[in-house]
mmCIF file of the N, C-alpha and C atoms, coordinates in Angstrom:
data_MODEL
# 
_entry.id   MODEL 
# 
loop_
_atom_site.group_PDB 
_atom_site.id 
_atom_site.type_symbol 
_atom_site.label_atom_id 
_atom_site.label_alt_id 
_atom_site.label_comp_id 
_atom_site.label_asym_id 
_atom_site.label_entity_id 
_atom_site.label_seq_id 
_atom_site.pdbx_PDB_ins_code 
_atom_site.Cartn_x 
_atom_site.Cartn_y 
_atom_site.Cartn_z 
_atom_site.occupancy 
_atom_site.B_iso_or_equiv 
_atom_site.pdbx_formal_charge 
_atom_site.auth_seq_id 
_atom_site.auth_comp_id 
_atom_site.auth_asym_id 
_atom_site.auth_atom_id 
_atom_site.pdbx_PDB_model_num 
ATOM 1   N N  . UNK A 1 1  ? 146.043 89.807  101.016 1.00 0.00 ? 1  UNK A N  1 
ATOM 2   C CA . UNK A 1 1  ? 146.755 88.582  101.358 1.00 0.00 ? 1  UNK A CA 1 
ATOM 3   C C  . UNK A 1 1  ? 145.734 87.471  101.589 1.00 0.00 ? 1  UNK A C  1 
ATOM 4   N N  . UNK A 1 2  ? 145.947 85.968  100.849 1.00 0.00 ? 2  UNK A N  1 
ATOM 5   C CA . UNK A 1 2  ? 144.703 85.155  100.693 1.00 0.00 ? 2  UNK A CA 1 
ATOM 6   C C  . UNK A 1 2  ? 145.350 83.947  102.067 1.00 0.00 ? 2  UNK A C  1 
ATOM 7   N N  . UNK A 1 3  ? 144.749 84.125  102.945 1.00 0.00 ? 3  UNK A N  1 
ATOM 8   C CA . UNK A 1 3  ? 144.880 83.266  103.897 1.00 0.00 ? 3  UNK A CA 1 
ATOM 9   C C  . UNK A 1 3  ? 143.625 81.256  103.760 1.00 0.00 ? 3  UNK A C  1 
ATOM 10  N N  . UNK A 1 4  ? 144.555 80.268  103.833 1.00 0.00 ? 4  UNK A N  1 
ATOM 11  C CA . UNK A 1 4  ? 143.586 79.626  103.583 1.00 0.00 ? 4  UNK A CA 1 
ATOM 12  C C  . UNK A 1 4  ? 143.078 78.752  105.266 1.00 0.00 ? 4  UNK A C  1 
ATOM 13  N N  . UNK A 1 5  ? 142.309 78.229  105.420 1.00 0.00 ? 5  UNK A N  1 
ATOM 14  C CA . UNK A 1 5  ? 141.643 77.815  106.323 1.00 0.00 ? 5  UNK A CA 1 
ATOM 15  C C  . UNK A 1 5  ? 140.783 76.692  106.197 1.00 0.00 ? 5  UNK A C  1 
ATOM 16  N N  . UNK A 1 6  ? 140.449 75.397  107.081 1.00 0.00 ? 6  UNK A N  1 
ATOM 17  C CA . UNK A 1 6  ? 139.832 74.826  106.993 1.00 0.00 ? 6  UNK A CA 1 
ATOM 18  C C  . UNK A 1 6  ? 138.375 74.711  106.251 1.00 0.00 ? 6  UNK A C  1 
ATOM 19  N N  . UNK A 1 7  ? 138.006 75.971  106.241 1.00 0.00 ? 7  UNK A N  1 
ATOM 20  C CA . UNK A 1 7  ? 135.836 76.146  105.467 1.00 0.00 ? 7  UNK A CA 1 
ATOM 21  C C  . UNK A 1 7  ? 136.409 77.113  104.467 1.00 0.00 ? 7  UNK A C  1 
ATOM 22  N N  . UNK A 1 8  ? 137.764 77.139  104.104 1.00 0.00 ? 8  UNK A N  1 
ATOM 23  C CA . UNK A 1 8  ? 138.507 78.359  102.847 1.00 0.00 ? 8  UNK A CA 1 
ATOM 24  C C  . UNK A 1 8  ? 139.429 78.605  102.991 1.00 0.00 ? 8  UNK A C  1 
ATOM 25  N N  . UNK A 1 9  ? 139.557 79.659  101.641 1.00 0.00 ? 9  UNK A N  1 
ATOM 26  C CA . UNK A 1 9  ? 140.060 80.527  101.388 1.00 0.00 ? 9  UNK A CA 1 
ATOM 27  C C  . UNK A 1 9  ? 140.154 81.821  101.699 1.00 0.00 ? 9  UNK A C  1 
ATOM 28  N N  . UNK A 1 10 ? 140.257 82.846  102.300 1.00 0.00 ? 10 UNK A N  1 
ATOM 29  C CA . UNK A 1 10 ? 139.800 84.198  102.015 1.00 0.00 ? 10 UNK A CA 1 
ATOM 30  C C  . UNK A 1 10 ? 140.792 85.453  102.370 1.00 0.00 ? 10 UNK A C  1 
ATOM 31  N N  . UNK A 1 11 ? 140.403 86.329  102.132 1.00 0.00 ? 11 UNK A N  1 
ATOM 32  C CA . UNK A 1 11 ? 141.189 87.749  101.268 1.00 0.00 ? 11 UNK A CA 1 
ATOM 33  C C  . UNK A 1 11 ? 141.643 88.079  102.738 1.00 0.00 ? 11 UNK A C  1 
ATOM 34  N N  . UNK A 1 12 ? 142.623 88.283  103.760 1.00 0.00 ? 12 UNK A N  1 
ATOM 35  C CA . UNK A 1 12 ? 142.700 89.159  105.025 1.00 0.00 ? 12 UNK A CA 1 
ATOM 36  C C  . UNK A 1 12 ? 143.534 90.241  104.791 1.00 0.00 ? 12 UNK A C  1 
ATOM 37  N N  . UNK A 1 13 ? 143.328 91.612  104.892 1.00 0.00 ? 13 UNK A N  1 
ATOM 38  C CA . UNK A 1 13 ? 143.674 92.829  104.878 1.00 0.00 ? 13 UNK A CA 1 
ATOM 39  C C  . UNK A 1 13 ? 144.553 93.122  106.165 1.00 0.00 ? 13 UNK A C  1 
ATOM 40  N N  . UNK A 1 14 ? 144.063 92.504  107.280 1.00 0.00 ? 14 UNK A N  1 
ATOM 41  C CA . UNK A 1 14 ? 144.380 92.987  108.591 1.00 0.00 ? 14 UNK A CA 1 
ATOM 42  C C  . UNK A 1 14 ? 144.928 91.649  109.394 1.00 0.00 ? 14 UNK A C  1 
ATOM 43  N N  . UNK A 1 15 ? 145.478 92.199  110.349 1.00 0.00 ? 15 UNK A N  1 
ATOM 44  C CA . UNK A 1 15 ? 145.571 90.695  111.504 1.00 0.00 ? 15 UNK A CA 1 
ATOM 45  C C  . UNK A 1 15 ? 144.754 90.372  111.759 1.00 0.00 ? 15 UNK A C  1 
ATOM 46  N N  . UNK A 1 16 ? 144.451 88.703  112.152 1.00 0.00 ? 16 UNK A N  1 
ATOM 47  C CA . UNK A 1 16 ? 143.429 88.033  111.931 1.00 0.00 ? 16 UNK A CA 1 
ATOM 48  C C  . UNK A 1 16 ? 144.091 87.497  113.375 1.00 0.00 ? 16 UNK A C  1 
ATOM 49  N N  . UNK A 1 17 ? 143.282 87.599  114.845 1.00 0.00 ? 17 UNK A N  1 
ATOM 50  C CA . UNK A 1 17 ? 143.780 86.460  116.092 1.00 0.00 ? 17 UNK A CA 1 
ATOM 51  C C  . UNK A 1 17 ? 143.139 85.421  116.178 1.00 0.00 ? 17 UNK A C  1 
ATOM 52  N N  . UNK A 1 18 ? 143.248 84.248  116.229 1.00 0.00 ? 18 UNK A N  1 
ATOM 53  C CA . UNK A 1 18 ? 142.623 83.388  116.311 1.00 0.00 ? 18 UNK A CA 1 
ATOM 54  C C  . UNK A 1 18 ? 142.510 82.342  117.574 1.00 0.00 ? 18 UNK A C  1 
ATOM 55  N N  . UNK A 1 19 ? 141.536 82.468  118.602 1.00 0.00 ? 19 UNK A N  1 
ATOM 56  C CA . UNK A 1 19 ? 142.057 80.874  119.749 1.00 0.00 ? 19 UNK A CA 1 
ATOM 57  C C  . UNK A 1 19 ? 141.062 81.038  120.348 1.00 0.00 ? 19 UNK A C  1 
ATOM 58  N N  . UNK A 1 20 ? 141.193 80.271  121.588 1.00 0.00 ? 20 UNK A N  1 
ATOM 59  C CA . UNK A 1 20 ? 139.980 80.063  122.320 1.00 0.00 ? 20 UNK A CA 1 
ATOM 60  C C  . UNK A 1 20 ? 139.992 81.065  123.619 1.00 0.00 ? 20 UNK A C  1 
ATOM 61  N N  . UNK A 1 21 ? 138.592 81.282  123.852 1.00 0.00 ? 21 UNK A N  1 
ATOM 62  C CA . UNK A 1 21 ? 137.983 82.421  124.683 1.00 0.00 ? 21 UNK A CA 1 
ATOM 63  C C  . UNK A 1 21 ? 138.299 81.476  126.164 1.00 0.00 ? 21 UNK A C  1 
ATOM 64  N N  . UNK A 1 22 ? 138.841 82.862  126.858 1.00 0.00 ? 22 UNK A N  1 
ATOM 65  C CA . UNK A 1 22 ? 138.256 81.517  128.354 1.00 0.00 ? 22 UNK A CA 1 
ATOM 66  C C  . UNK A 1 22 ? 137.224 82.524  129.087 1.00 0.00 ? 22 UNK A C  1 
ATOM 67  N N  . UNK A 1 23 ? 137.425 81.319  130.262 1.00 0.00 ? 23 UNK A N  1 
ATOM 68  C CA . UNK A 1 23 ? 136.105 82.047  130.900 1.00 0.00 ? 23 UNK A CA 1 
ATOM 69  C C  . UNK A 1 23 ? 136.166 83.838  131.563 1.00 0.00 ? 23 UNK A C  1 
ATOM 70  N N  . UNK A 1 24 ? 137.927 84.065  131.918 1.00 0.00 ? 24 UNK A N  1 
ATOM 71  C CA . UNK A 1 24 ? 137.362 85.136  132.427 1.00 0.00 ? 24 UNK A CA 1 
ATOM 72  C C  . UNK A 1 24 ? 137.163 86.330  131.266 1.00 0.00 ? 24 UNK A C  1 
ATOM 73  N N  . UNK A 1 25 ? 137.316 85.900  129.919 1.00 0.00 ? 25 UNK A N  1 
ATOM 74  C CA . UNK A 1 25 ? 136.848 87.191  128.983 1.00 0.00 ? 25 UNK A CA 1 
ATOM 75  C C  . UNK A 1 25 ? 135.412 87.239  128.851 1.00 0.00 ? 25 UNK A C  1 
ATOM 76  N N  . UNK A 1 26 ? 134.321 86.432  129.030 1.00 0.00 ? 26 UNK A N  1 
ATOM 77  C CA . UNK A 1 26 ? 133.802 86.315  128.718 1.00 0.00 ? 26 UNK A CA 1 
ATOM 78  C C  . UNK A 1 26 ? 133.292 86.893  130.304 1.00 0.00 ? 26 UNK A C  1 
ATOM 79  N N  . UNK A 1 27 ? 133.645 86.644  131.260 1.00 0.00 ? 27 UNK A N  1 
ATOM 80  C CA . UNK A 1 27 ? 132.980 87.703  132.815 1.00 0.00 ? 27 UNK A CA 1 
ATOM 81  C C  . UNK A 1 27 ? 133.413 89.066  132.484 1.00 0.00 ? 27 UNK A C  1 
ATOM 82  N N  . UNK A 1 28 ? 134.612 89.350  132.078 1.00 0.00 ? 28 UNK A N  1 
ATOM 83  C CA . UNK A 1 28 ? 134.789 90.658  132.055 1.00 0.00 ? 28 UNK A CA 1 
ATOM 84  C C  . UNK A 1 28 ? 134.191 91.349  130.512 1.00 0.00 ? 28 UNK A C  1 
ATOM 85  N N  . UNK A 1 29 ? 133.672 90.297  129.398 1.00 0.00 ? 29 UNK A N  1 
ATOM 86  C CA . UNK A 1 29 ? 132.537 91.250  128.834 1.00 0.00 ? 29 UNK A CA 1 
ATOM 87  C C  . UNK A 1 29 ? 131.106 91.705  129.254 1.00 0.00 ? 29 UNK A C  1 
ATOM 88  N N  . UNK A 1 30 ? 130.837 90.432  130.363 1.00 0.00 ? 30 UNK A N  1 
ATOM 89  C CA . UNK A 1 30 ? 129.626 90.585  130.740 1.00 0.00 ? 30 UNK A CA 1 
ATOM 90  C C  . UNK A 1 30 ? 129.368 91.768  131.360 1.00 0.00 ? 30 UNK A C  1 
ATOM 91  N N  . UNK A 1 31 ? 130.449 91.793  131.658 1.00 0.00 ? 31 UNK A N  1 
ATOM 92  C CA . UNK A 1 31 ? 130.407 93.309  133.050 1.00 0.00 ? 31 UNK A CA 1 
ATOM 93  C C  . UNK A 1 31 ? 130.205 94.368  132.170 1.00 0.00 ? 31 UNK A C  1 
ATOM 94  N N  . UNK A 1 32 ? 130.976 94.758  131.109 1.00 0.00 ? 32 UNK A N  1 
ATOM 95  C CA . UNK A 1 32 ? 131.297 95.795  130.245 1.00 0.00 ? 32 UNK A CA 1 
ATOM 96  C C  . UNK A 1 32 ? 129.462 95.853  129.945 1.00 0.00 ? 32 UNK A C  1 
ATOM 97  N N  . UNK A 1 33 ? 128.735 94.649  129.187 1.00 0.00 ? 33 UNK A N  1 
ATOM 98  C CA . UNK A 1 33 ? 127.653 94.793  129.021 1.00 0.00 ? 33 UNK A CA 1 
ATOM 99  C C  . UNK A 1 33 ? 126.684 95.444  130.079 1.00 0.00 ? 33 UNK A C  1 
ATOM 100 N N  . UNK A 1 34 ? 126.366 95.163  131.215 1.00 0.00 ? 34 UNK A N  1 
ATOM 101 C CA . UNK A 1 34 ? 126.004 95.592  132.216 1.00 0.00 ? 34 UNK A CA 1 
ATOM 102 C C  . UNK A 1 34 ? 126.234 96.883  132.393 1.00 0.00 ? 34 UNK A C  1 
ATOM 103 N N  . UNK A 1 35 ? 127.552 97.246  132.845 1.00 0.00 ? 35 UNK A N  1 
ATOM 104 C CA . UNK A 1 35 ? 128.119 98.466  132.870 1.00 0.00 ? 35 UNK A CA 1 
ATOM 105 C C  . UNK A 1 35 ? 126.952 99.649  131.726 1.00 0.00 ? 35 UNK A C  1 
ATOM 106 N N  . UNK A 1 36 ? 126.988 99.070  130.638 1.00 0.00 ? 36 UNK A N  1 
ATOM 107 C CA . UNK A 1 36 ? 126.430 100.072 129.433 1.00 0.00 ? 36 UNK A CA 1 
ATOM 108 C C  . UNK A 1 36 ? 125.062 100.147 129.492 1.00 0.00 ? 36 UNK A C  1 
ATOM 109 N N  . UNK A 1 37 ? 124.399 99.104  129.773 1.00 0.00 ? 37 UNK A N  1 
ATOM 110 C CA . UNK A 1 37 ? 122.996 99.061  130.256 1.00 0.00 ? 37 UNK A CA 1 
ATOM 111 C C  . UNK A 1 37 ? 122.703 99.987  131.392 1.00 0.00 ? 37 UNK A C  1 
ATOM 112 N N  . UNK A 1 38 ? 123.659 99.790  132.614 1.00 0.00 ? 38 UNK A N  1 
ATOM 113 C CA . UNK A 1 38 ? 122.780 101.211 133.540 1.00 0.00 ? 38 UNK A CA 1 
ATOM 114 C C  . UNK A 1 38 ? 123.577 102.307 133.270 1.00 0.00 ? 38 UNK A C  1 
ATOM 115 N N  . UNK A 1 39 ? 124.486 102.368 132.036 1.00 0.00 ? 39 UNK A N  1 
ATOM 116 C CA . UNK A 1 39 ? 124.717 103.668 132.037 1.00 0.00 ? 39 UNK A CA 1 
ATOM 117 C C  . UNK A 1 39 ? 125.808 103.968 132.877 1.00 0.00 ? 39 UNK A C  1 
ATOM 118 N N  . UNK A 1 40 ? 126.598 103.103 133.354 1.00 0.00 ? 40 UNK A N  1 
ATOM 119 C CA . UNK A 1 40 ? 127.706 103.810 134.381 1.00 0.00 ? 40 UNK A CA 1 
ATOM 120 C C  . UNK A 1 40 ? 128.979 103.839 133.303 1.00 0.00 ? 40 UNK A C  1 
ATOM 121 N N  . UNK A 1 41 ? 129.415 105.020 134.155 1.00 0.00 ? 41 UNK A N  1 
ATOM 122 C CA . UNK A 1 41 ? 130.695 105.481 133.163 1.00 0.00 ? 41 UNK A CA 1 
ATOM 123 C C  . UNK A 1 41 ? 131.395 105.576 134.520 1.00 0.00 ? 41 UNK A C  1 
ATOM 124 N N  . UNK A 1 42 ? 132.622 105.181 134.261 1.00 0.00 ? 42 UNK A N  1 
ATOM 125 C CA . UNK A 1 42 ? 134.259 104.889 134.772 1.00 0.00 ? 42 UNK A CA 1 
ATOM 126 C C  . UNK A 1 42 ? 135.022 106.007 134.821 1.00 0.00 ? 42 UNK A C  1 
# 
């Protein structure tokens, strides 16, 4: 399925989400990052 877009055209197979990040996804990836760095598991 050829979805078009402002910088194109292109082929999408799958759902495509599109919007803006806020801030708390971006704390709760940080954490996830962290989290994996010392190794703690949940």
């Amino acid at each position: 399925m050829n979805k078009k877009f402002p910088a194109g055209e292109y082929g999408v197979p799958v759902a495509l989400i599109i919007g803006k990040r806020k801030e708390s996804t971006d704390k709760k990836t940080s954490l996830n990052e962290a989290l994996r760095e010392f190794n703690v598991e949940g």
